[in-house]
C-alpha positions in Angstrom: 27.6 53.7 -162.4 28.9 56.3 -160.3 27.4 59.4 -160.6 29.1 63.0 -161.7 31.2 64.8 -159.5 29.4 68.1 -157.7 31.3 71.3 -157.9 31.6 70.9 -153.7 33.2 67.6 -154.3 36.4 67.3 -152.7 39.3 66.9 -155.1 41.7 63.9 -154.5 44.9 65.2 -152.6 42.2 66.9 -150.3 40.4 63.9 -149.5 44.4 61.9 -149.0 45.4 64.4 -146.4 41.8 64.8 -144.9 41.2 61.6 -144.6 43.2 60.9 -141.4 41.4 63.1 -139.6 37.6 61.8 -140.5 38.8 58.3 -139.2 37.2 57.5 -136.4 37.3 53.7 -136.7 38.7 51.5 -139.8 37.8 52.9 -143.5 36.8 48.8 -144.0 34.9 48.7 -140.4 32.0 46.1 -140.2 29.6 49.0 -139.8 30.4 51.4 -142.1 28.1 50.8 -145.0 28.6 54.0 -147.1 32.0 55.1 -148.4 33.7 58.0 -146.1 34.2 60.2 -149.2 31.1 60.2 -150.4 29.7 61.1 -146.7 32.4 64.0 -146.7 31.2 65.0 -150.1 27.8 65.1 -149.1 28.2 67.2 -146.0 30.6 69.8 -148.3 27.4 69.8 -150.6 25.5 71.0 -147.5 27.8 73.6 -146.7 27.9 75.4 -149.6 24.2 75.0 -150.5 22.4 75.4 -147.3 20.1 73.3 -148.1 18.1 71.3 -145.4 19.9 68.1 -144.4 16.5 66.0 -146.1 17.0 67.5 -149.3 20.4 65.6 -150.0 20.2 64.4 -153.5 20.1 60.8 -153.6 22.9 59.8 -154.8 24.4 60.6 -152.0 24.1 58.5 -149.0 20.6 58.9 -147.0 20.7 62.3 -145.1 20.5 60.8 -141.8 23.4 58.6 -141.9 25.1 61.8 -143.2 23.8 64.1 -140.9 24.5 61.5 -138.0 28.2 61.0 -139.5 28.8 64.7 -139.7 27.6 65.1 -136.0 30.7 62.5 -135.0 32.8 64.4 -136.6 32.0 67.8 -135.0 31.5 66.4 -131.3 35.3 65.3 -132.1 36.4 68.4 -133.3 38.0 66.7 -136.4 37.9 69.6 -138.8 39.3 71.9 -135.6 42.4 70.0 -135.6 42.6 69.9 -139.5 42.2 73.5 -139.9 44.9 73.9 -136.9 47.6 71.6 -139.1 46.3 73.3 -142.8 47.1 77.2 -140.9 50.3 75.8 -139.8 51.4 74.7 -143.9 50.2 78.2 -144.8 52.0 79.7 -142.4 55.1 77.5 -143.3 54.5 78.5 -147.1 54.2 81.9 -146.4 58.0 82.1 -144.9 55.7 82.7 -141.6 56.4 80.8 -138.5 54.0 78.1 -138.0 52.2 79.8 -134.6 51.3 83.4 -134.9 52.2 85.9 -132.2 49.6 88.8 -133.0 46.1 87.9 -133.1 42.4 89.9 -134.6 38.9 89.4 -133.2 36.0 90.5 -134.2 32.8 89.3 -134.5 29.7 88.5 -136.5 25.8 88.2 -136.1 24.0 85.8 -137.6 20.1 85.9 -138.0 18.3 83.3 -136.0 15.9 80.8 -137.6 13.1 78.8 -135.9 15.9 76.0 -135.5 18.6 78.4 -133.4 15.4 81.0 -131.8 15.9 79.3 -128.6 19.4 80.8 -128.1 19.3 84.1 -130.2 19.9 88.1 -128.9 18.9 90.6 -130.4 21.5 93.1 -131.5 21.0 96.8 -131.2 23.5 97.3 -133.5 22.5 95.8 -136.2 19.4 95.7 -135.4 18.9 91.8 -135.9 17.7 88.8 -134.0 20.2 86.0 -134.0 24.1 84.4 -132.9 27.5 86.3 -132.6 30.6 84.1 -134.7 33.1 86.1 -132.5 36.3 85.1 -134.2 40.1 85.1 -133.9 42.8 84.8 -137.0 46.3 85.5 -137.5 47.5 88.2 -139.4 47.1 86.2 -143.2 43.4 85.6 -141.7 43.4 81.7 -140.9 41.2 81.1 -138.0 42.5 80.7 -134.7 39.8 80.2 -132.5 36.1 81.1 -132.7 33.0 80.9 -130.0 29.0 81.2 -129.9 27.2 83.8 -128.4 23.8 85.1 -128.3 23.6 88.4 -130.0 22.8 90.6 -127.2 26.2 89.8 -125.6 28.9 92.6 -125.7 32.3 91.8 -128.0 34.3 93.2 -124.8 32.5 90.4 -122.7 33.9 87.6 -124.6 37.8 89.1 -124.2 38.8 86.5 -121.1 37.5 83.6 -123.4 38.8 84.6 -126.3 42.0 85.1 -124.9 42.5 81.8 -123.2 41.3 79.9 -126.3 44.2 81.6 -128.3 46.5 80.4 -125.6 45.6 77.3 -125.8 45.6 77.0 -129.1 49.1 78.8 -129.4 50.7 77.2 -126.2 51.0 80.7 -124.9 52.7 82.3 -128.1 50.4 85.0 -128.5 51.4 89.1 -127.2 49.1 91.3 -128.9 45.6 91.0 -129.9 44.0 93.7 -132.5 40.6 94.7 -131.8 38.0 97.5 -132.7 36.1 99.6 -130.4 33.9 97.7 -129.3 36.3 96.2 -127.4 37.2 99.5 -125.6 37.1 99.3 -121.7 39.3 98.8 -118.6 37.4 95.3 -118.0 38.8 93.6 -121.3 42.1 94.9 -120.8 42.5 93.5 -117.8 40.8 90.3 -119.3 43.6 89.9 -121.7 46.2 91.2 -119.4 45.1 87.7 -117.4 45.8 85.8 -119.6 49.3 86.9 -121.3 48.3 89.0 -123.5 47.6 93.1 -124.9 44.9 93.9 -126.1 45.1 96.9 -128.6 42.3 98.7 -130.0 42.7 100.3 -133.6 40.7 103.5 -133.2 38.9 105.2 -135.9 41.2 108.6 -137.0 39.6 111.7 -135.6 37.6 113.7 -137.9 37.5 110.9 -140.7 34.1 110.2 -142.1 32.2 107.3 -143.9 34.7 104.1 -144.6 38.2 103.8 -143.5 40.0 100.9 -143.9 42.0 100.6 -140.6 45.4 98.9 -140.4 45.1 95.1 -140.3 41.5 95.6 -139.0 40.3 94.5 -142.2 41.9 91.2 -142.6 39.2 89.8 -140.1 36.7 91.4 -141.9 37.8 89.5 -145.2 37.7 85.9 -143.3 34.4 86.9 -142.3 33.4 87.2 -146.3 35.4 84.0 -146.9 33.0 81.9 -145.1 30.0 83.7 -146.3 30.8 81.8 -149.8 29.3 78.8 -147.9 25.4 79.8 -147.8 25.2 77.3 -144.8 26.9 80.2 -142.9 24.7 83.2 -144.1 22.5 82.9 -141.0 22.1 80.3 -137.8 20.4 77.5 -139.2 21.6 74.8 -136.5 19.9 74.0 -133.4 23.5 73.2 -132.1 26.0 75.8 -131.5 28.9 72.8 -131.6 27.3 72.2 -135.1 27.7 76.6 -135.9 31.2 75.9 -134.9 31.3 73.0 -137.1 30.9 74.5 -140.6 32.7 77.4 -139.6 35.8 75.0 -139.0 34.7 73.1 -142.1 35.0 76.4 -144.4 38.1 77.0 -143.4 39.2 73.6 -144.2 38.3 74.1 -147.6 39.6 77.6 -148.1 42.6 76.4 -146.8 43.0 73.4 -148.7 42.1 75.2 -151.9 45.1 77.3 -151.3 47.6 74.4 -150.7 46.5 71.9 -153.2 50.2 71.7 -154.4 51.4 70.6 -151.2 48.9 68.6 -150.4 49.5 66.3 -153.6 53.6 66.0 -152.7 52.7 64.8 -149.4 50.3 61.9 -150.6 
């Protein structure tokens, strides 16, 4: 009998056009002993839940095979390349064109837990121990590219990376990247000048007090909230930062994917 769907359950034109990308060897392969879309259903049920990979309920398939599966998948950077293609339809949808030419960073701390302590700052700002999620989106807030850092490091250090990831990621498309102040400083500009690109930092108006909503400052902010729905995000609870990365790519799958459910059905 099979069991009743979870709320995190992938619907079916999700799983048709995310199913491609999760293959890494033959859906009937010898070895595979547990369907594919009941291992993606039960890492989804992870992400939102945060619960601890041994509490899977059972009727999924046994956490480690899961947890094991999931690991593949990250080291392959399968839900990368899927968020890559779903910002692309967005764009498309959106009357956009499908690579962006403006890019906004910012970044995030997580607090650590005794599985990420080993690599965790701590962050005089906000006063907390943890990881930085510093983050890059286009200008509808799709995520771009995103890396790992211990708290203690400076936004304005990660510029040169940053940077060079969006190129990549672009083919060289992007001109202007939006920043905060903590990205002030003749180093970082010179970082982004390297690598094809202006950095612009959106400064506070003079004189203004308490919260000011900054123009498009605020639509990183808001992808930052997105992925806070998924309570495996709401601090570092991996021992991996490739597996951080993971989930991060994985909520935007699903955000994503939630938005283009009509599309997704007409191409399946």
């Amino acid at each position: 009998m099979k069991r009743s769907a979870y709320p995190s359950d992938v619907d079916d034109e999700t799983y048709a056009f995310m199913r491609s990308y999760l293959l890494l060897s033959a859906e009937d392969a010898p070895q595979r002993v547990h369907p594919l879309r009941e291992v993606l259903n039960a890492m989804m049920w992870i992400a939102r839940t945060g619960s601890q990979w041994a509490y899977l309920p059972h009727d999924f398939p046994p956490y480690k095979q899961v947890h094991q599966q999931v690991l593949r998948w990250f080291e392959r950077g399968c839900f990368e390349n899927m968020a890559h293609d779903l910002r692309i339809l967005t764009r498309e949808e959106a009357l956009r064109d499908g690579v962006p030419t403006v890019a906004i960073v910012d970044s995030r701390t997580l607090q650590s837990t005794p599985e990420s302590g080993g690599r965790a700052g701590y962050d005089g700002g906000k006063k907390r121990k943890g990881s930085k999620i510093h983050l890059a989106v286009d200008t509808l807030g799709n995520a771009l590219t995103m890396l790992v850092t211990p708290a203690d490091e400076q936004d304005r250090a990660q510029v040169f990376d940053l940077c060079k990831q969006l190129q990549d990621v672009t083919e060289g498309a992007v001109d202007v990247v939006l920043a905060d102040q903590g990205y002030t400083g003749e180093q970082a500009q010179t970082d982004a000048a390297l690598n094809d690109t202006e950095l612009v930092v959106i400064k506070r108006p003079a004189g203004e007090g308490g919260f000011v909503t900054l123009p498009k400052r605020w639509i990183v902010e808001r992808s930052f909230a997105w992925t806070a729905r998924f309570r495996r995000l709401t601090r570092d609870l991996e021992r991996l930062q490739s597996t951080l990365l993971g989930f991060h790519w994985v909520a935007f799958c699903v955000l994503l994917s939630a938005k283009l459910t009509p599309i997704l059905g007409s191409l399946y």
